[in-house]
N, C-alpha and C positions, 0 to 999 in steps of 0.2 A: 442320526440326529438325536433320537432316545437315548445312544449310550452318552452321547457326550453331554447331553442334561444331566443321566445320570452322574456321569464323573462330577460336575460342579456341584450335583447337591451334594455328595456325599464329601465332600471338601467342606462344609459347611455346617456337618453333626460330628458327634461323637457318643460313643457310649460311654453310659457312666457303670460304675461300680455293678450295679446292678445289673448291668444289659441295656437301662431304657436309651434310648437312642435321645441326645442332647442337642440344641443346635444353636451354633455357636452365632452371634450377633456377627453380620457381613462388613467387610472391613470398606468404610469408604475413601477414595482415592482422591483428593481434595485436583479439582482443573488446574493444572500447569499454568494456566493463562489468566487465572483470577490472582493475580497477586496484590490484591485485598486478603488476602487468604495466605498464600505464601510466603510474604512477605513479613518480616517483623516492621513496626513502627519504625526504625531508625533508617531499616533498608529501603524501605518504602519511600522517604521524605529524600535520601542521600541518591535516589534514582529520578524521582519524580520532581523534586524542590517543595513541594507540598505536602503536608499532613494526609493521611488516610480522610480523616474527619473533614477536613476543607477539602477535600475531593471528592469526595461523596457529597458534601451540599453544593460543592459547583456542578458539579453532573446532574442535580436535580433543577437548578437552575436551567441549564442548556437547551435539554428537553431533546438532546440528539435521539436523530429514528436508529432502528436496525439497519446496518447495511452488511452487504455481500460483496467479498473479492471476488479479484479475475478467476478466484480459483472457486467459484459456486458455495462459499462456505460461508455461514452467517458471522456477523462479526458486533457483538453487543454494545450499547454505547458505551458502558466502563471500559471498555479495550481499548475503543475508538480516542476517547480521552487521554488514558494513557499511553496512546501511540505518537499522540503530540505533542505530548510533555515531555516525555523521551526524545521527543524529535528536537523539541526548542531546548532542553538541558546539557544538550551535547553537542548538539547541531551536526549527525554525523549524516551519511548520504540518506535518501532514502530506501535504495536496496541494501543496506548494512541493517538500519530500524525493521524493514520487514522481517528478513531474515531472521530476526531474534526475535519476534514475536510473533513470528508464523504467519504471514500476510504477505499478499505480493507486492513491490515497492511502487506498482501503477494505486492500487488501494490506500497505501501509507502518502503519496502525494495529494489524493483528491481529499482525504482523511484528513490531513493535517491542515488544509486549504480550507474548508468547511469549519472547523474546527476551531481553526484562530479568529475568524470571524464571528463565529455567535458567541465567544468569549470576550473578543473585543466589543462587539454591543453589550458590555456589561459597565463598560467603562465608565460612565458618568455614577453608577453605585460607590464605584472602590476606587477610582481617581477625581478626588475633586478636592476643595478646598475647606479646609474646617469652618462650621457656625463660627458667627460673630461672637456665641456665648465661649468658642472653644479657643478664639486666637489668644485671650490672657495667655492661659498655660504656653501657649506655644512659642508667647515673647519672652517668657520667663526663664523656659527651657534653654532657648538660645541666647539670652544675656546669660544664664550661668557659664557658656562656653568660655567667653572670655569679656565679657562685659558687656556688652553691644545691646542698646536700646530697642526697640520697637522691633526686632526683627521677626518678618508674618513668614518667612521662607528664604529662598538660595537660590537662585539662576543659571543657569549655563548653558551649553550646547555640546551635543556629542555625534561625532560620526559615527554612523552603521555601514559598515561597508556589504557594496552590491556591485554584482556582474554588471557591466555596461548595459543599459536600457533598449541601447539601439535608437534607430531615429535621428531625426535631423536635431532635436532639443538633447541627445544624447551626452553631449561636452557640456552642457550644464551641471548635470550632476557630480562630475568632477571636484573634485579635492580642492585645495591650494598642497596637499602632502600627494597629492597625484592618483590618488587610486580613486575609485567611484561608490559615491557615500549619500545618504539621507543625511541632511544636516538636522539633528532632532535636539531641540528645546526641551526643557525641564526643568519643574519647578520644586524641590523638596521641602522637607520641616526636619526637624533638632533629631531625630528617629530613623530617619531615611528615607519614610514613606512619601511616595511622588504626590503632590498636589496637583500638577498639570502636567502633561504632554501634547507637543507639538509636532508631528513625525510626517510632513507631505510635503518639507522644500528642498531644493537638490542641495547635494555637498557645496556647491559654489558660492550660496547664498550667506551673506555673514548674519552672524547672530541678530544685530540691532535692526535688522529688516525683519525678521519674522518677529521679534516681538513689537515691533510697532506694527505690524500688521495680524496681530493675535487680537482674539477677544478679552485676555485678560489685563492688556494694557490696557484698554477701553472700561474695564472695570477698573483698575487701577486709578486712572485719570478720573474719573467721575467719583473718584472717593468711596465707593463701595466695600472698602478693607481699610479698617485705619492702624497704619504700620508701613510698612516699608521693606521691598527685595532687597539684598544683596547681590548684585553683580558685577562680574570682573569689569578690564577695561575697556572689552569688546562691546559694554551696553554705552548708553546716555546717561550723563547723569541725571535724575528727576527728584520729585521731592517725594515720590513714591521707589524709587532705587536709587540706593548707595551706590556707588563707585570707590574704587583706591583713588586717592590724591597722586599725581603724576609728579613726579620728585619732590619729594617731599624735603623741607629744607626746614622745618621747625622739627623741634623733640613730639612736640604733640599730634605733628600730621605723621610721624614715625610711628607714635602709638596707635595712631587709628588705623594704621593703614596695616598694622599686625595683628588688632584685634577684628579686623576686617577682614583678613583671610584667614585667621583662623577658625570663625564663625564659616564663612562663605564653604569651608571646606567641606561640609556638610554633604556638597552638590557631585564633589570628587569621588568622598565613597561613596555615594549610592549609586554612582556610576560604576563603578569600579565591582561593588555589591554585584549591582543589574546585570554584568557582562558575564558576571563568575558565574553568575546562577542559572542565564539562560547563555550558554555558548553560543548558539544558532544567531546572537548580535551582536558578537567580536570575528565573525568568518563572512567572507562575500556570499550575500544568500542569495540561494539560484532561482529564487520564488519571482513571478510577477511582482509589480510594483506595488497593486492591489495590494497585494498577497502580502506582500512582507510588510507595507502601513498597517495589515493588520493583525501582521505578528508583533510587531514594534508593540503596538495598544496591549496587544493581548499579554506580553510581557509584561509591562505595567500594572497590569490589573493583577497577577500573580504575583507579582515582587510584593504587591501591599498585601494580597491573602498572607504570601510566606513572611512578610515581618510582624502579621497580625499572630502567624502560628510562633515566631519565635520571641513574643511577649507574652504569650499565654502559655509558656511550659520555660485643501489648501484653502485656509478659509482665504476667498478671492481677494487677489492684491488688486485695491480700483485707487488708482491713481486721481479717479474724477472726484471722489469722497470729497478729499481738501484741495485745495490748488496750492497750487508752490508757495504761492506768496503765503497766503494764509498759514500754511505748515511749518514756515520760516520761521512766521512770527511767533507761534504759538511754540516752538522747539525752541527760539531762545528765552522765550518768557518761561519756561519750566526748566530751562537750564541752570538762569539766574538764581530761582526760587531755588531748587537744588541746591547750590551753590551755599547761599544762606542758610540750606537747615546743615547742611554739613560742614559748617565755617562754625553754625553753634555750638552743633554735636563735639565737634575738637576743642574750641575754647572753653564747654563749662561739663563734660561728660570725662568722669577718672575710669579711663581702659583698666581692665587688669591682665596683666600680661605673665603673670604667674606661669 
C-alpha cells in the first residue's frame, strides 16, 4: 500500500535544474456525467432542447431530492433532469436512455415519471395567457401576417399517439385515423409560444367539445380578452372565434378566408415545432395516462423556456351546468352575432394577401 502511494506521489514532482523536488499542479478529470461541464453550449441545447442557463434555473425551481438506482449508486438532481429531457427529445426506450447515461432503465422510468410532473406543476408560470397590457402587440404582431384584425391567438387540436389504455372506456380514445391518441387543444401567439393547453380528452372527442367545455371559453364568452381566436372549421363560429366562410362565393369572402389561414397557421408550426423538439409526442408512449398528461404539460412548459432561449441569442364535462334548451339558445344567439362581426370584418376590412 506505501509503494503504491509512493508511485502516485512521485508521478506528481519533478526536479528542477537544481535538484529541488517540484510538484506539479494534479490534473482534474472533469465527471463524464456532468455534461454541464462536458458539453459545449450548442451540444448541450441540440441534446437537451434547452439552454445550459434555463436548465440550471429550472432545476432550482424543481427542488428534485437525490435519488439512488437499482444499482445502489446516488444519482444527483442535475442527471435526474437530464435523464428526462433526453427522454422526451427523443423519445427513445428507456433501457437505451439508461444505458447511455449509466442508470438502470427501472430508475430512468420512475425518473422520468417524477420528473414530468413537478415540471408540469410549473405550468400556470410559462403557459398562460398574456396581460391585457400585453394583447396590443400581440394583435399587431398577427395583423402584420397578413392583415387580420383583432387576432389574441390560434386554435387547433392535435393527436399524441398512445398504446391502448385498456378498459372498458379503452375505444374511446380511438382516432377517427385509427390509432390511439390524446386528442390535445392549443392555443398559440404570432411567436409560437403555447397560450393554453388542453391535454385529458380521448382521440375520439372532436375539437368543438373540449373547447366548449374548457375554462377558456368561459373566459372568452364573458369578455375577459377583447380580440378574437382564430379557428379552423372544426370550431363554432362566435364573436370571440373566427372561422373560414364555407364556400365562399364572393372575391371578398376568398380574401378573408386566405388571410384566415394564413394567420391561423401559426397553430400548424408550433405543432410541428412541439413534435420536432420533444419526439416522445409524435411516438405511441408507453407511459400511464397520468404520466403522459403530464408529459404533454411538461412539454409545453419547455417549448416556451426553448422559444424564450431562442429569442434571447378533464376539467369535468357536466351536462346539468346548461340544459339543452338553454344551450340551443344561447349557441344560436352567439352564432348569429358571429355571423355579423365576420359579415363586417369581409365587407369594410382590406386583407393583404401579399
Amino acid at each position: 500500500m506505501m509503494a503504491a502511494l509512493q508511485v502516485f506521489e512521485e508521478l506528481d514532482v519533478l526536479e528542477d535544474a537544481a535538484g529541488e523536488r517540484v510538484r506539479l499542479p494534479r490534473r482534474i478529470v472533469k465527471d463524464r456525467l456532468d455534461l454541464f461541464l462536458t458539453l459545449t453550449e450548442e451540444e448541450f441545447t441540440s441534446r437537451f432542447r434547452i439552454s445550459k442557463q434555463s436548465a440550471r434555473a429550472l432545476l432550482a425551481d424543481l427542488h428534485l431530492p437525490e435519488a439512488a438506482d437499482a444499482r445502489g449508486c446516488p444519482v444527483p438532481p442535475h442527471l435526474q433532469l437530464l435523464i428526462t429531457l433526453r427522454w422526451m427529445a427523443t423519445g427513445d426506450l428507456h433501457q437505451t436512455i439508461g444505458d447511455c447515461l449509466d442508470v438502470s432503465q427501472q430508475f430512468v422510468s420512475s425518473c422520468s415519471s417524477r420528473t414530468v410532473r413537478a415540471i408540469a406543476a410549473l405550468y400556470q408560470r410559462y403557459v398562460k395567457f398574456p396581460g391585457r397590457h400585453e394583447l396590443g402587440s400581440i394583435k399587431t404582431n398577427f395583423e402584420a401576417i397578413s392583415g387580420f384584425p383583432g387576432v389574441i391567438g390560434a386554435i387547433d387540436c392535435t393527436h399524441i399517439p398512445i398504446l391502448s389504455p385498456g378498459g372498458q372506456q379503452a375505444e374511446t380514445y380511438r382516432s377517427r385515423k385509427g390509432f390511439f391518441s390524446l386528442n390535445v387543444q392549443a392555443v398559440c401567439g404570432p411567436d409560437l409560444t403555447f397560450y393554453n393547453i388542453i391535454c385529458r380528452w380521448p382521440g375520439s372527442v372532436h375539437a368543438s367539445r373540449i373547447f366548449a367545455n374548457s375554462s377558456l371559453f368561459a373566459q372568452l364568452q364573458a369578455g375577459d380578452y377583447n380580440g378574437h381566436l382564430l379557428g379552423d372549421s372544426a370550431y363554432p363560429l362566435r364573436p370571440f372565434l373566427m372561422t373560414p366562410v364555407g364556400n365562399p362565393s364572393r372575391p371578398n369572402e376568398g380574401r378573408y378566408n386566405l388571410a384566415h389561414a394564413k394567420t391561423r397557421n401559426v397553430i400548424e408550426r408550433a405543432f410541428g415545432v412541439w413534435k420536432r423538439r420533444f419526439r416522445c409526442l409524435a411516438i405511441p408512449m408507453r407511459t400511464s395516462l397520468d404520466t403522459t398528461m403530464a408529459t404533454i404539460c411538461s412539454a409545453a412548459v419547455l417549448h416556451n423556456i426553448a422559444m424564450a432561449d431562442r429569442n434571447e441569442d378533464m376539467e369535468d364535462y357536466d351536462n346539468d351546468i346548461i340544459n339543452e334548451e338553454e344551450r340551443l339558445i344561447e349557441n344560436a344567439q352567439n352564432r348569429h352575432a358571429g355571423q355579423r362581426k365576420r359579415a363586417n370584418m369581409i365587407n369594410n376590412v382590406v386583407f393583404s394577401n401579399e
